[in-house]
C-alpha positions in Angstrom: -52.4 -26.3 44.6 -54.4 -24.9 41.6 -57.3 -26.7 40.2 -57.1 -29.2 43.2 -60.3 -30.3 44.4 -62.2 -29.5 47.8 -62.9 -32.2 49.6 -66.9 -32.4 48.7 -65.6 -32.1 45.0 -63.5 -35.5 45.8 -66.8 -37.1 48.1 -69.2 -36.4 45.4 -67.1 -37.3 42.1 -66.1 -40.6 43.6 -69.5 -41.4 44.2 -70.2 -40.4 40.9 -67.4 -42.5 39.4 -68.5 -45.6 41.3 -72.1 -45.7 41.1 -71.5 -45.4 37.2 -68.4 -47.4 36.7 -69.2 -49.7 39.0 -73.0 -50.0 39.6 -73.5 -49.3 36.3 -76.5 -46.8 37.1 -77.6 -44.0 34.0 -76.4 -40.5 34.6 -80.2 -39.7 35.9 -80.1 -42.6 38.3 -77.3 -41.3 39.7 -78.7 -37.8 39.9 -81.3 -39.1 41.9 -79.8 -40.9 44.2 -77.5 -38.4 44.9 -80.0 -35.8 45.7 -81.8 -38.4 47.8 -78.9 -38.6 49.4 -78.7 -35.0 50.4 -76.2 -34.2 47.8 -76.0 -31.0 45.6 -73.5 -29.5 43.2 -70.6 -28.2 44.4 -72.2 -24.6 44.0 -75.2 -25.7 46.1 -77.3 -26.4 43.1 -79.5 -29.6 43.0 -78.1 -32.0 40.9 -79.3 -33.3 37.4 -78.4 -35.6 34.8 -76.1 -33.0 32.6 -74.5 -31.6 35.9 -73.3 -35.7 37.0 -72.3 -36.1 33.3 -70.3 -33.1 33.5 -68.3 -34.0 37.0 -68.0 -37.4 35.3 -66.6 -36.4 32.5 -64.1 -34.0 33.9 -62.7 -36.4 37.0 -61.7 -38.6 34.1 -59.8 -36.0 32.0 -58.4 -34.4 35.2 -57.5 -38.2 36.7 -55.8 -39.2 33.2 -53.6 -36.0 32.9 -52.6 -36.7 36.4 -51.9 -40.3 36.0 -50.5 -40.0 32.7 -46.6 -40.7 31.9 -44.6 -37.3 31.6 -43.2 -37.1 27.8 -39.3 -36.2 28.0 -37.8 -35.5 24.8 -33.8 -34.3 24.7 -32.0 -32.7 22.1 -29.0 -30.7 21.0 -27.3 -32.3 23.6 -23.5 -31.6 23.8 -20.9 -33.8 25.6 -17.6 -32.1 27.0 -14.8 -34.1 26.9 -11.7 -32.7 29.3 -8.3 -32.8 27.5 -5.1 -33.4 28.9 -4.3 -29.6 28.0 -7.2 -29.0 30.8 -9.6 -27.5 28.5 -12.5 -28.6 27.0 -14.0 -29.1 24.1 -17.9 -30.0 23.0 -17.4 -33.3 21.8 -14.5 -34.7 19.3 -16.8 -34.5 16.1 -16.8 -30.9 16.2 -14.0 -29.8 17.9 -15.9 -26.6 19.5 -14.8 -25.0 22.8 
């Protein structure tokens, strides 16, 4: 799948989603405990405020397009209607075949 995440990505922005969400801990708090965690970026690069902020921000876009509603919307729909001739016409408003 395209865009999905590796399984670090998921480790380390769950982390990030609970120790702010949850724990209620400032984007450098988290950054710190993190990296004394052993944690980096998912690139390998050590972790800082901006770079928590920015995984934050984007597992909550990405996890509210994927858990959002899908919008249907229908139109110039047609309805055939079978005669007892056998054919069939669109619908009896507008007597189309």
């Amino acid at each position: 799948m395209i865009g999905a995440y590796s399984a670090y990505q998921t480790e380390l922005s769950n982390l990030i989603i609970e120790l702010r969400d949850l724990q209620y801990l400032t984007f450098k708090q988290i950054a710190d405990h993190l990296i004394a965690q052993g944690y980096s970026s998912p690139r390998g690069f050590e972790l800082g405020a901006e770079s928590v902020f920015s995984v934050y921000k984007k597992r909550k876009i990405r996890d509210e397009r994927l858990n959002a509603k899908p919008e249907v919307l229908l139109s110039d729909i047609a309805a055939f209607i079978p005669t007892l001739a056998g054919s069939q016409r669109c619908c009896h408003i507008c007597n189309k075949i």
